[in-house]
N, C-alpha and C positions, 0 to 999 in steps of 0.2 A: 766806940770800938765794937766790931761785931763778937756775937755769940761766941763764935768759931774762934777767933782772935784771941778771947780770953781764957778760952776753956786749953788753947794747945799747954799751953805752962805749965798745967795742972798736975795731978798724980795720973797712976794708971787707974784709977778709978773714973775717969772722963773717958776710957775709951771707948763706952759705948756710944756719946752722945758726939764727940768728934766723929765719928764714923757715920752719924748718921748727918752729921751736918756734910761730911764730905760729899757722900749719896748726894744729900737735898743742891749742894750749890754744884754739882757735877749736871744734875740733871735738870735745872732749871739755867745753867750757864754762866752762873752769876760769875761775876771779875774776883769774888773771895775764892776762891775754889783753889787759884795756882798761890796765891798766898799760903794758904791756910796748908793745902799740900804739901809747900815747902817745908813748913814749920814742923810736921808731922816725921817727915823726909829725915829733917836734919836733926831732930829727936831723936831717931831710931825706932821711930814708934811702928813697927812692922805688925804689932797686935792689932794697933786699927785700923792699918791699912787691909788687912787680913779678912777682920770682922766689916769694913768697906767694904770688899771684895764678896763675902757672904749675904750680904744685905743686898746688893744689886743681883746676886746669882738668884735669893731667893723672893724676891720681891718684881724684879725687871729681867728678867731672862732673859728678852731678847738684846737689851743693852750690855748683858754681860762681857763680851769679848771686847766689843770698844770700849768699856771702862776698862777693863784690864790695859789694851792696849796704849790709851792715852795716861794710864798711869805710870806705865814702862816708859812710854817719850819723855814723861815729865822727871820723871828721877833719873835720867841721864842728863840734864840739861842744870846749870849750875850757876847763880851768879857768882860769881868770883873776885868779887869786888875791882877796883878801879877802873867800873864802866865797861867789866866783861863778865860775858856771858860764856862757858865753855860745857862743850858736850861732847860729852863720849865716844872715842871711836875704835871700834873693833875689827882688827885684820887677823883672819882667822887662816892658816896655812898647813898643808898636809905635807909631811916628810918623806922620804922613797926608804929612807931607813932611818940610825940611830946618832946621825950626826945633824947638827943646826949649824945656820948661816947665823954670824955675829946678829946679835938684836938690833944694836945699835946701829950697824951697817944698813941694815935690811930695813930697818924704818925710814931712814934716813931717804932713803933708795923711794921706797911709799911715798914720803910726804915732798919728793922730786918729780911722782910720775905725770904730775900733771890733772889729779882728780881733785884736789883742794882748790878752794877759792882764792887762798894766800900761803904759800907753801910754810910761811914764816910765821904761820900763825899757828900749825897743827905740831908738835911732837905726841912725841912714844915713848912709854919709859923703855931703857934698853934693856928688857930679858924677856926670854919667853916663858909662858904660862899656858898649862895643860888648857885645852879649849872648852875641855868638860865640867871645868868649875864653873862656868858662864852659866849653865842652865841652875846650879845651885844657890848662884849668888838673888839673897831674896830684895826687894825694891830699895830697902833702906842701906843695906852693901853697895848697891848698883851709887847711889847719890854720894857714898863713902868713900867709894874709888874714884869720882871723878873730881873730891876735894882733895883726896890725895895727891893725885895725878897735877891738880892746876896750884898742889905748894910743892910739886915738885920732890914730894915723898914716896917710897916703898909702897906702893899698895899693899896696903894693910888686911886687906878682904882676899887676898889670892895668896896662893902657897905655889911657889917657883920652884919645890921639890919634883914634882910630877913631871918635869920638863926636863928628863933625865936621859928620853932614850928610847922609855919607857912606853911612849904614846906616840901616835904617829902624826897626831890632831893638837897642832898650837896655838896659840893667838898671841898676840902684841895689842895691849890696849894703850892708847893718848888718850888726847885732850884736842877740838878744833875752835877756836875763837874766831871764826867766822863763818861764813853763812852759804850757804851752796844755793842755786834758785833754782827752784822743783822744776824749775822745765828742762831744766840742764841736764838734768839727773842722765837721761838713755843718754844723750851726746858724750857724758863723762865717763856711762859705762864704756861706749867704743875707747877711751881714751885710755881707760884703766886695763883693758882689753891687750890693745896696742902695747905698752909697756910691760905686760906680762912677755909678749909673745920675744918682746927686745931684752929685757932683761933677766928673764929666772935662768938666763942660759946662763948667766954670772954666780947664780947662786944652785949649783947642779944635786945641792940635799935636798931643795923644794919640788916636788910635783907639781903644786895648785897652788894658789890662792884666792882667796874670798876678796871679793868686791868691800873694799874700807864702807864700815855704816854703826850703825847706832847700834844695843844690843839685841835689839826684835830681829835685826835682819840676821845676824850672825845665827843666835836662834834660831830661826824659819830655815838658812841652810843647812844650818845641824838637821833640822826634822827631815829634810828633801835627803839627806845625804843616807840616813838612816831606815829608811823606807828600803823594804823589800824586793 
């Protein structure tokens, strides 16, 4: 059993030395690294992923943003036991005013449009959530809600109060157990595309919505949307 393996169990008194095993098997490659993350993940050990984050920012600077990011991919993505893997997905949509389209319709509607690999394989839980908790939710919430979401529980990490009226900026998160193929991705944009332009005319509370993805990308349009 590796270093790494033994030490996650531990107290919080390991967290320095997990964090730097994360660093050491993040940056040399090693095949311990998405284990050992897990374990960290599913702890709520958010202190060492934290002080990981610190170590790379002050020691490797130029690696800092792709550790950051490949640790956001990695805490969206979830074994979910019986030979499924499920990750996170965020449809992020802006209102014209203070009324919303059913959740449940409206996902349903998403995992119809044709951007999923297997429409039967993606749900949504049905209510909508302020879009702005997404940026607060920290790595170890992000792996919380997608075990939530794949037993088919209340996301426990989001508060459905803000989705009152209140905000004009929603999201609907699921769960996708199957696999999309990177080359797809532009063609399914056109596709996701298409479906907007056929269907939001069914649901006349929505202005936009955001292209279904992981929660970087949802992020990265918040940052585009909020620019000056």
């Amino acid at each position: 059993m590796s270093e790494g393996r033994r030490r996650v169990g531990r107290g919080k008194a390991d967290g320095p030395g997990l964090a730097e095993t994360l660093v050491r098997t993040w940056l040399t490659r090693d095949n311990e690294f998405g284990a050992i993350l897990d374990k960290v993940l599913d702890a709520g050990r958010q202190d060492v992923i934290d002080l990981a984050g610190r170590i790379v920012a002050e020691r490797h600077r130029a690696n800092a943003d792709k550790f950051s990011a490949d640790l956001m991919v990695h805490a969206g993505f979830a074994d979910v036991g019986r030979g499924r893997c499920a990750r996170l997905v965020v449809v992020t949509a802006t209102t014209k005013g203070t009324k919303r389209p059913d959740a449940g319709d409206f996902g349903e509607s998403v995992a119809d449009s044709g951007f999923f690999e297997d429409k039967d394989r993606i749900s949504f839980f049905p209510a909508w959530f302020p879009a702005a908790q997404l940026s607060k939710l920290s790595l170890c919430a992000i792996r919380c809600l997608v075990r939530d979401l794949a037993d088919g529980k209340r996301p426990s990490v989001l508060d459905p109060d803000g989705a009152d009226g209140s905000d004009n900026a929603i999201m609907l998160v699921g769960i996708d157990t199957s696999y999309t193929d990177e080359d797809d991705v532009e063609e399914l944009d056109d596709v996701f595309e298409s479906w907007k332009e056929l269907n939001l005319r069914y649901y006349p509370e929505i202005a936009d919505v955001g292209t279904p993805g992981p929660p970087a990308l949802a992020l990265f349009c918040q940052s585009l949307d909020g620019d000056p």
